[in-house]
C-alpha positions as CSV (number, residue, x, y, z in Angstrom):
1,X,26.2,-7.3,3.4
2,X,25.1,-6.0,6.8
3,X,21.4,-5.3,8.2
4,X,21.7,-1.6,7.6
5,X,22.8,-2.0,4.1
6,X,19.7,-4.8,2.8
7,X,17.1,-2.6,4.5
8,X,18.6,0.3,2.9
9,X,19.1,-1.4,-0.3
10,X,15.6,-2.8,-0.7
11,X,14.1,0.6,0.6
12,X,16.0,2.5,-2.0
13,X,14.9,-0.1,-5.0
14,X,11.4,0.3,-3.6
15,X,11.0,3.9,-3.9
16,X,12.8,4.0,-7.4
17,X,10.0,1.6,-8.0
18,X,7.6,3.4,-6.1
19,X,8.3,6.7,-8.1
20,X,9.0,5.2,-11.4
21,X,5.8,3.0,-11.5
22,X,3.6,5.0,-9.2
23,X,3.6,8.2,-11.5
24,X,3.1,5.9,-14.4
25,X,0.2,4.4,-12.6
26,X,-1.1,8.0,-11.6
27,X,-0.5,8.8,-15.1
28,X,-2.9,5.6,-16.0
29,X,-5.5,6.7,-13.8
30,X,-5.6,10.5,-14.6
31,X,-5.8,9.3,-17.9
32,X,-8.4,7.5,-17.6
33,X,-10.5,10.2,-15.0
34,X,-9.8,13.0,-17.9
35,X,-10.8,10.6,-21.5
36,X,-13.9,9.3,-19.5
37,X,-16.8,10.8,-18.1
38,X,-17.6,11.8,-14.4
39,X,-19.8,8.9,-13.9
40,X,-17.7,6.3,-16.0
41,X,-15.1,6.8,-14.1
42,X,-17.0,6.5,-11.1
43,X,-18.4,2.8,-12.6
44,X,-14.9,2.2,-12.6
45,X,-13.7,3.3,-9.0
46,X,-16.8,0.9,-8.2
47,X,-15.0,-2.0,-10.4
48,X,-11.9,-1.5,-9.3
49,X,-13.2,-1.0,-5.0
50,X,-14.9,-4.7,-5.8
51,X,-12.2,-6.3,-7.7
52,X,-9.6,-5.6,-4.4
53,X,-11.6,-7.2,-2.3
54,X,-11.5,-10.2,-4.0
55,X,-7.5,-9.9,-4.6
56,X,-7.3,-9.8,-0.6
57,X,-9.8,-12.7,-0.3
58,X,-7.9,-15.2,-2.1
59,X,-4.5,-13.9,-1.0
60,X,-5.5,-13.9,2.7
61,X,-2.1,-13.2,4.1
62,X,-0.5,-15.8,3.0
63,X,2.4,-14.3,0.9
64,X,3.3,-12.5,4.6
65,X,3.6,-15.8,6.2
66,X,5.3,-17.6,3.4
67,X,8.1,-14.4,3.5
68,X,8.0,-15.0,7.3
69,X,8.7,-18.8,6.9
70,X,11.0,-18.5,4.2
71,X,13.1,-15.9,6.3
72,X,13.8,-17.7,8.8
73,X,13.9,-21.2,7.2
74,X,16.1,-20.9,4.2
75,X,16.4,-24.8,3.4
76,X,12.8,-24.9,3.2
77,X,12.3,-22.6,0.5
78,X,11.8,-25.1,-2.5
79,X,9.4,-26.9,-0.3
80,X,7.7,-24.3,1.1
81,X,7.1,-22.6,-2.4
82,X,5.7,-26.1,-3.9
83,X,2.9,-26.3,-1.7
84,X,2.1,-22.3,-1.5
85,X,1.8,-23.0,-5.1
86,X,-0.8,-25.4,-5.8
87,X,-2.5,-23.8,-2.4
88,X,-2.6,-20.7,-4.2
89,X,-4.7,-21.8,-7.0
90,X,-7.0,-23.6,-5.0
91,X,-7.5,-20.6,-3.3
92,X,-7.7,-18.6,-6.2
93,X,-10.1,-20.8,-7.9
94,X,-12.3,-20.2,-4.9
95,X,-12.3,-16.7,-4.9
96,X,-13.0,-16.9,-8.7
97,X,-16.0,-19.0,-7.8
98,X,-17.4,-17.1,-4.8
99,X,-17.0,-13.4,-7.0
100,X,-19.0,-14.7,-10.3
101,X,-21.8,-15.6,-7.4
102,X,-22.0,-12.2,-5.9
103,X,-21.5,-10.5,-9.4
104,X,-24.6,-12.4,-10.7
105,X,-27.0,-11.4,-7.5
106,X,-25.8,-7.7,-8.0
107,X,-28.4,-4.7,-9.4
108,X,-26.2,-3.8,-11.9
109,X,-26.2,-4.0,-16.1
110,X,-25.0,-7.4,-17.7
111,X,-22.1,-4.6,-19.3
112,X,-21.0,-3.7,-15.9
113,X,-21.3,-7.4,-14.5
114,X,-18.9,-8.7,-16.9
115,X,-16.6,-5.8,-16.5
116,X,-17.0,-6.7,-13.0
117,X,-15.6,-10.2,-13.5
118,X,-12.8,-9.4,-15.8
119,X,-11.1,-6.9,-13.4
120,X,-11.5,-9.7,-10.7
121,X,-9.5,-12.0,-12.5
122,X,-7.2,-9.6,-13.2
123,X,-7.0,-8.4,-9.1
124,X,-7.0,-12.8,-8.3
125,X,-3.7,-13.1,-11.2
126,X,-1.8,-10.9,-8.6
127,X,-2.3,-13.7,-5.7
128,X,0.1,-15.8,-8.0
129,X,2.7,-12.7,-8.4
130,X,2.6,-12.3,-4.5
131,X,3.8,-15.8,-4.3
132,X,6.7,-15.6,-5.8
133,X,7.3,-12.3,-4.7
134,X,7.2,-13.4,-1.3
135,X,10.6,-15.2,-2.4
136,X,12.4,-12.6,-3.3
137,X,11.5,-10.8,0.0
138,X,12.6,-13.4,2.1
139,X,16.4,-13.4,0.4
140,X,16.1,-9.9,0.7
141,X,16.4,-8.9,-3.0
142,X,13.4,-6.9,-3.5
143,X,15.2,-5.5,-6.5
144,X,13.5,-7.7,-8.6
145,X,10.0,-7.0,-7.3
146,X,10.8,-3.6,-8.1
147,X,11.9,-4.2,-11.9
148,X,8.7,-6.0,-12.1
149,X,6.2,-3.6,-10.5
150,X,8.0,-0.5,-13.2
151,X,8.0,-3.2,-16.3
152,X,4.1,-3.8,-14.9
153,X,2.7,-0.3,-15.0
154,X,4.6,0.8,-17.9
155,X,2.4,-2.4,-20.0
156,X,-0.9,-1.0,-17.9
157,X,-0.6,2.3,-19.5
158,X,0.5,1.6,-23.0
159,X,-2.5,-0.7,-23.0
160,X,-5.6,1.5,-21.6
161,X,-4.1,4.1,-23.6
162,X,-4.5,2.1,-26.7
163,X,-7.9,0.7,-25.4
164,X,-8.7,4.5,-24.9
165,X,-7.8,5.7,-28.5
166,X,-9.7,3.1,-29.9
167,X,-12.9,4.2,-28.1
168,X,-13.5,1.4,-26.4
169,X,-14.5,2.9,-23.0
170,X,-14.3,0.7,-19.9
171,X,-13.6,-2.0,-22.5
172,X,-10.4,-0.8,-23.3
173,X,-9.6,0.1,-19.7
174,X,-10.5,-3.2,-17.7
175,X,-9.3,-6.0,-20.0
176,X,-6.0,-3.9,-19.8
177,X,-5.4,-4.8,-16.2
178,X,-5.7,-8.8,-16.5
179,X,-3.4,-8.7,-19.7
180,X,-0.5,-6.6,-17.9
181,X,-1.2,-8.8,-14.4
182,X,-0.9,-12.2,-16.3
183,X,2.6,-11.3,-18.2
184,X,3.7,-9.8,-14.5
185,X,2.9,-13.2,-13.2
186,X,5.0,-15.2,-15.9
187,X,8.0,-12.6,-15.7
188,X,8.3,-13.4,-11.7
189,X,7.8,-17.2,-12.6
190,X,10.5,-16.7,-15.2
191,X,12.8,-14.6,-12.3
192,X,12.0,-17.6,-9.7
193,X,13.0,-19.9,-12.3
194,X,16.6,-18.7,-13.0
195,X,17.7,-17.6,-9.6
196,X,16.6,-20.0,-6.8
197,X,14.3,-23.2,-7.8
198,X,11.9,-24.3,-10.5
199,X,8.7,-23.3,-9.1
200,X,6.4,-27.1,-9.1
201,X,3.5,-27.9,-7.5
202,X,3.1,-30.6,-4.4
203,X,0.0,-31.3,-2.5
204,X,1.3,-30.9,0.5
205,X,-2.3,-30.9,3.2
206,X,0.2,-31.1,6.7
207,X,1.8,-27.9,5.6
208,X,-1.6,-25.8,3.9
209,X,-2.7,-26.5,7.0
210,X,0.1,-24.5,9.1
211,X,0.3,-21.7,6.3
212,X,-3.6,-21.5,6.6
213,X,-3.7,-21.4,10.3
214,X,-0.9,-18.6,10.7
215,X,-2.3,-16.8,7.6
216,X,-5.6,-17.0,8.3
217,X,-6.1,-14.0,10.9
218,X,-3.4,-11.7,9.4
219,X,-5.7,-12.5,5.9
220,X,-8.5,-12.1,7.3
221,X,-7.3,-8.6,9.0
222,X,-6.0,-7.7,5.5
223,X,-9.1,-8.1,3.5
224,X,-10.6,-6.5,6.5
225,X,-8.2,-3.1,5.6
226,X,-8.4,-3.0,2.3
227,X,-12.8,-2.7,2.8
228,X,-12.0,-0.3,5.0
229,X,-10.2,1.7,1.9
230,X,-12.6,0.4,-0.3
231,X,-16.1,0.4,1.6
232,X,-16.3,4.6,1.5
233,X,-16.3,4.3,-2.0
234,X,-19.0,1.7,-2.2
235,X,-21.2,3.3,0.7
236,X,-21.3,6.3,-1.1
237,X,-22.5,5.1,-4.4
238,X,-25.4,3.6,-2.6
239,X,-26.4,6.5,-0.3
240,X,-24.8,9.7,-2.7
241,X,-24.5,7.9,-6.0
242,X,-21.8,7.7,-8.9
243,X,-22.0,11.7,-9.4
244,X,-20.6,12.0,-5.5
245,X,-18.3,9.0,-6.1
246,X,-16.2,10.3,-8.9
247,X,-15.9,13.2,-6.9
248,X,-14.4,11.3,-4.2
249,X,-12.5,8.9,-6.0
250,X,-9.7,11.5,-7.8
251,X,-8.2,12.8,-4.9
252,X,-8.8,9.4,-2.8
253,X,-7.2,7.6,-5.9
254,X,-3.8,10.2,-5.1
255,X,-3.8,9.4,-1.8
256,X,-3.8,5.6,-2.3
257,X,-1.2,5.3,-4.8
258,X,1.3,7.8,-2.8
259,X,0.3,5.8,0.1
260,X,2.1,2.9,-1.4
261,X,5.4,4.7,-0.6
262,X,5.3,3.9,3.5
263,X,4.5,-0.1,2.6
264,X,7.0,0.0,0.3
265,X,9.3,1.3,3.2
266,X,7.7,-1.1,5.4
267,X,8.8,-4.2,3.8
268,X,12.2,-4.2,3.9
269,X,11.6,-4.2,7.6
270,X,9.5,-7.8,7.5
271,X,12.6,-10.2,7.1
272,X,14.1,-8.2,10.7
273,X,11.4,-8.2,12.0
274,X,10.6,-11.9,11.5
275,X,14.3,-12.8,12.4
276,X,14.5,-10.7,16.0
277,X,10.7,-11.7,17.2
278,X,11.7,-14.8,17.1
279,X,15.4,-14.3,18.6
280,X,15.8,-11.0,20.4
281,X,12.7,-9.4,22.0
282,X,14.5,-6.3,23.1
283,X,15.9,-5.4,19.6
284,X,12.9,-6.3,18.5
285,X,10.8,-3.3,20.7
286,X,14.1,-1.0,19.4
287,X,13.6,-1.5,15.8
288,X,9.6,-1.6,16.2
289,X,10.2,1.8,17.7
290,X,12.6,3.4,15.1
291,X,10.3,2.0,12.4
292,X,7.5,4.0,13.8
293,X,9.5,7.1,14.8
294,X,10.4,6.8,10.7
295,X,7.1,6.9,9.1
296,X,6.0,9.8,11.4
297,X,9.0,11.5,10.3
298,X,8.0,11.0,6.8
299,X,3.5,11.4,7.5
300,X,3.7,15.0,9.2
301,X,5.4,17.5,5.7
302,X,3.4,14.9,3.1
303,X,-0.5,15.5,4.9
304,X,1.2,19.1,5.7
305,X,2.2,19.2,1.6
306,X,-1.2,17.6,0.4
307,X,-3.6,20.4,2.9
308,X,-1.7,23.2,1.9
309,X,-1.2,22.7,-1.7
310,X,-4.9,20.8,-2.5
311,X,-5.8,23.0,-5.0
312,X,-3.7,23.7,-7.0
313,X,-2.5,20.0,-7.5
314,X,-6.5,18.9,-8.3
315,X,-6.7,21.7,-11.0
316,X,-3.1,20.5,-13.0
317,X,-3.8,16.7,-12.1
318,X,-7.3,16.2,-12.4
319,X,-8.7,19.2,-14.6
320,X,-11.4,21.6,-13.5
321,X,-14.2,19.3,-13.2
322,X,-13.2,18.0,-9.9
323,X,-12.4,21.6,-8.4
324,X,-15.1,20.8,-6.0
325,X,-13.3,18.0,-5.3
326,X,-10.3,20.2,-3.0
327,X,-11.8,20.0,0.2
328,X,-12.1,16.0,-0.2
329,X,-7.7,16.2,-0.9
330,X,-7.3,18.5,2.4
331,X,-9.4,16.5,4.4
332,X,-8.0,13.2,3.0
333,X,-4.6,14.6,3.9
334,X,-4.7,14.1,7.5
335,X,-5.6,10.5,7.4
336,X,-2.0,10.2,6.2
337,X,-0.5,10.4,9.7
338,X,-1.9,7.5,11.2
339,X,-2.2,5.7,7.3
340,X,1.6,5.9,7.1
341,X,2.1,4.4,11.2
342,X,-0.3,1.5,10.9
343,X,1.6,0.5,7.6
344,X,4.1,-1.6,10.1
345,X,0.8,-3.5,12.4
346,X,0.7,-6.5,10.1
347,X,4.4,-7.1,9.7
348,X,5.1,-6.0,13.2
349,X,2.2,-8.6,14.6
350,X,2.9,-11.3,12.5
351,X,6.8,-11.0,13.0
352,X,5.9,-12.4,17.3
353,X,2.7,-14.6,16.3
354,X,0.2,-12.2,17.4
355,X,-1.9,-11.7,13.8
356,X,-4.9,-12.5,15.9
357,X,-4.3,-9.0,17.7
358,X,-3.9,-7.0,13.7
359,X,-7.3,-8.6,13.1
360,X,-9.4,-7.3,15.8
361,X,-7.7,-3.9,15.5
362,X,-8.9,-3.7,11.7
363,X,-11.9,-5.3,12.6
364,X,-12.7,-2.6,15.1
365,X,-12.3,0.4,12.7
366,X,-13.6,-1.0,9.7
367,X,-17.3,-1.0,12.1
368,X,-16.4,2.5,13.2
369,X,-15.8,3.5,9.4
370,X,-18.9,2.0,8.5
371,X,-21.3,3.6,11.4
372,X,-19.6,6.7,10.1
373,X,-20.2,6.7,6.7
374,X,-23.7,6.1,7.7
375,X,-24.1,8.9,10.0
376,X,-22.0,11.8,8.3
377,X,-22.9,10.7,4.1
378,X,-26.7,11.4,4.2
379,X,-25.5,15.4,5.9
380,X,-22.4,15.7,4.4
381,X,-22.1,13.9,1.0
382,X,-18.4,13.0,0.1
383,X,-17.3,15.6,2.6
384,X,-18.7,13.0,5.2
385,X,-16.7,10.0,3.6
386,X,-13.5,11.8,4.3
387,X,-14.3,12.4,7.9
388,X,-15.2,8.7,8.3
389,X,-11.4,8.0,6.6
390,X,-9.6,10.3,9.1
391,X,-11.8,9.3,12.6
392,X,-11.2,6.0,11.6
393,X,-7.7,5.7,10.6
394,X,-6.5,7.6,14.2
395,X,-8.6,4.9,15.9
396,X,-7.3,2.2,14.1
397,X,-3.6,3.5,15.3
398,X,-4.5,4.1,18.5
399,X,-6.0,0.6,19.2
400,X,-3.3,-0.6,17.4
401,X,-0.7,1.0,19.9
402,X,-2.8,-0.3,22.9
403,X,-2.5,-3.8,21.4
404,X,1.5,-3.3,20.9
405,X,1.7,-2.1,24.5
406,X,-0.3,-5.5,25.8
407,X,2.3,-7.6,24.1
408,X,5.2,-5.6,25.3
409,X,6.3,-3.8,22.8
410,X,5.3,-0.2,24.1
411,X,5.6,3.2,22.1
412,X,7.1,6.3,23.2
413,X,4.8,8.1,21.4
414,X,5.1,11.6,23.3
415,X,8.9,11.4,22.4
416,X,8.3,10.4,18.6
417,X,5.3,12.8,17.5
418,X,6.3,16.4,19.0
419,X,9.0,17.3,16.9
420,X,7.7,16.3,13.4
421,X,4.7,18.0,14.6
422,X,6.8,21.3,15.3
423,X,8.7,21.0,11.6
424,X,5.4,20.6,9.4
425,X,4.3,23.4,11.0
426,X,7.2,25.7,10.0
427,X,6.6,23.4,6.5
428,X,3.6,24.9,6.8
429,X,3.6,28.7,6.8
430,X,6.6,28.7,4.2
431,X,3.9,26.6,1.7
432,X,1.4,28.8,2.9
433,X,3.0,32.3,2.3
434,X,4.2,30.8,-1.2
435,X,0.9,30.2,-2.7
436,X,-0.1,31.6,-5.9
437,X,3.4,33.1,-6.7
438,X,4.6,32.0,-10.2
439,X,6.0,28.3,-10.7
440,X,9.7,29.2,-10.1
441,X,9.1,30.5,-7.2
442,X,6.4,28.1,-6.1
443,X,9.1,25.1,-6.3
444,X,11.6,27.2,-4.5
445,X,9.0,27.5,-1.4
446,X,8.8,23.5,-1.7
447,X,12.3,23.4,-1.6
448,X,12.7,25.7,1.2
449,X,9.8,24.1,3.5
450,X,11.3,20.8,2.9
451,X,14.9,22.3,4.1
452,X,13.1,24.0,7.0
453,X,11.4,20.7,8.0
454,X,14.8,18.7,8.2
455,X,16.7,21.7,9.8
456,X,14.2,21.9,13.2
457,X,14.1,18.0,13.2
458,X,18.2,18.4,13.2
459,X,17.8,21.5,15.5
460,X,15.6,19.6,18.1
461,X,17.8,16.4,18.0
462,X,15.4,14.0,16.6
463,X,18.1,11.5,15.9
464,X,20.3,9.8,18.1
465,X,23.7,8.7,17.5
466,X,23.0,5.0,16.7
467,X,20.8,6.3,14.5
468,X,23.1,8.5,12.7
469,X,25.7,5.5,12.4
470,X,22.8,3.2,11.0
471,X,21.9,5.5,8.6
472,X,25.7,6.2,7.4
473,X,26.4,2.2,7.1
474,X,23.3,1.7,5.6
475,X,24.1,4.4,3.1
476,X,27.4,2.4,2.1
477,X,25.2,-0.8,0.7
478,X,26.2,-0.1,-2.9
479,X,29.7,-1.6,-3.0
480,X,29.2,-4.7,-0.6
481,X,25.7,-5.0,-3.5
482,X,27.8,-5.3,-6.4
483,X,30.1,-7.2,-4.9
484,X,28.0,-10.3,-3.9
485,X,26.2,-9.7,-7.3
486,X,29.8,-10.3,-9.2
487,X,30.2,-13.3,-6.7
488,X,26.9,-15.1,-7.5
489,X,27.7,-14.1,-11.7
């Protein structure tokens, strides 16, 4: 199977997963937002914010580097996975340790303290998943990560919904999360298992000690990005409190899980990525290039989509309690231009060796977003959150681009953003001129924006004829797929 055809391949089974098991996790969490109150669900944005942090913590970039590794050095696989293995649970065990510590010292309720802990454990369980995901990435078969991630969300909402309809409150929502993330954990050990190598356990210190030192400033710019998402949430309880949070949290919690769609995309790109930094620079830059021109392509008609149609999608998702919440979804909407580009900085950076450059980028705007949610929340309330997310996120992309230009991998940018930018404008007014007309019609305008968009993109020649021809190989994957599947049975 060629290049074209894995990439397109493991995109396609991504976004089946993406759309299968993201609307059943949006289902799970509008669920949730509607059965509980304002301010419950606001303990649990909190819960959730804290647990992540943790998740990264432990992780710490080291899946990335194991996919990186494994790419490139098939024969070490078995090895490799041994010691990522017991690493991970010393690692894990850590994290555990260091999280009940800060739980303890924190003002809150014994109730939400041990709620607190659970979801923690449920966030560090996903550090063992990643490792054996991380498998499956580097053979390029991320059609088995996706199975797993649908099979995953479909347990999380047939649980909390049962927790829900029992009346158990956050305690049927929280323990939900650790039970579903332990049985995803055993189904990828069970995958790992049957396909390549029986997953043991080595201590290995040599090799911790090159995983660590290549994962160590791509982790640490990780857990750095996910505060960033998560630190709005927890600045505001403190300076706004839960009332301003919840608030916030409904349209921020739509945002995160459809911005799962460009890393999704982005990581069929790693194992190239990983293969021509290391071979050949200047297909490297090309690919860099296209993978950015991509995600702009996609950014511009979804914030355009999002802004125009805010309210009408918080009314039908979330209910009418969080109609003051529409200004926080077409704010929040911009941020998705530069959210969906800086999706490929860590897999681009760590593909040449440079995670030390992803790190000071993140670090950068995570101080920015914080100075700015300290400024703008006391005047502005959640209103001032959002602005922190967008002034942040563009300079997170722009220092990001510098970096890429010092290593010598520049960006045409001028060439890339024009002519999405001209599209999502047309997008735009046809949304715009469509609104409030009956549901028939309302679609139809959808459909007609998005038809618009593609036609001036076509009409101002946004693709180039190696393009074109990637795009039709990659399009052919499904035969050579079935074929090496029947091979291997």
């Amino acid at each position: 199977m060629k290049q074209s055809q894995r990439i397109v391949k493991n995109a396609l089974s991504g976004v089946v997963a993406e759309v299968a098991g993201g609307l059943l996790h949006l289902v799970t969490l509008l669920l949730i937002a509607r059965t509980v109150s304002v301010d419950e669900f606001g303990t649990f944005s909190f819960i959730a914010a804290f647990a992540g942090i943790f998740q990264l913590l432990a992780d710490f970039g080291l899946s990335n580097i194991l996919t990186r590794e494994m790419t490139t050095k098939r024969n070490a696989v078995p090895t490799l996975l041994a010691a990522a293995k017991s690493l991970i649970w010393i690692l894990s065990g850590a994290a555990a340790g260091v999280m009940i510590l800060v739980v303890a010292f924190l003002g809150l309720s014994p109730e939400v303290k041990a709620l607190t802990i659970v979801m923690g454990l449920a966030a560090l369980t996903l550090f063992h998943s990643a490792g054996y995901t991380a498998v499956f990435r580097a053979y390029e078969e991320m059609e088995y990560n996706a199975l797993g991630y649908i099979l995953h969300k479909l347990l999380l909402l047939a649980l909390v919904y049962g927790g829900l309809k029992a009346g158990l409150g956050l305690w049927g929502i929280i323990p939900a999360f650790l039970i579903a993330n332990v049985l995803l954990w055993f189904f990828y050990y069970w995958l790992i298992r049957l396909r390549y190598t029986r997953p043991r356990m080595t201590l290995n210190p040599p090799l911790w000690k090159s995983l660590l030192r290549a994962a160590v400033p791509l982790g640490g710019g990780m857990v750095l990005r996910q505060a960033a998402w998560q630190v709005d949430i927890l600045m505001l309880t403190w300076l706004a409190g839960v009332g301003a949070v919840g608030l916030f949290s409904g349209p921020y919690r739509i945002l995160m899980a459809f911005n799962l769609l460009p890393l999704v995309l982005a990581l069929p790109l790693f194992p190239m990525y990983a293969r021509l930094g290391r071979e050949d620079p200047s297909r490297f830059r090309q690919a860099v290039e296209r993978g950015f021109k991509f995600f702009c392509l996609l950014s511009f008609p979804a914030a355009t989509g999002f802004m125009i149609l805010a309210e009408p999608l918080v009314i039908h998702l979330l209910g009418m309690k969080y109609a003051a919440s529409v200004p926080v979804l077409q704010l929040l909407s911009i941020a998705l231009v530069p959210l969906f580009a800086s999706t490929l900085f860590p897999f681009v950076f760590t593909a040449i060796g440079l995670q030390r450059l992803f790190l000071w980028t993140v670090g950068a705007g995570l101080i920015l977003r914080i100075l700015l949610n300290l400024i703008l929340i006391p005047f502005f309330g959640y209103l001032g959150a959002c602005l922190s997310v967008v002034l942040s996120e563009t300079a997170v992309l722009g220092m990001g681009i510098v970096a890429l230009r010092q290593s010598g991998n520049p960006l045409r940018l001028g060439r890339i953003l024009w002519r999405p930018m001209v599209g999502s404008l047309v997008m735009g007014i046809v949304l715009y001129l469509t609104q409030g007309l009956p549901i028939a019609w309302g679609v139809a305008g959808i459909g007609l924006a998005g038809l618009l968009y593609l036609g001036v993109l076509f009409g101002l020649k946004t693709f180039s004829d190696e393009e074109v021809r990637l795009v039709r190989e990659g399009l052919s994957f499904l035969k050579p797929s079935v074929m090496q599947k029947a091979g291997k049975l």
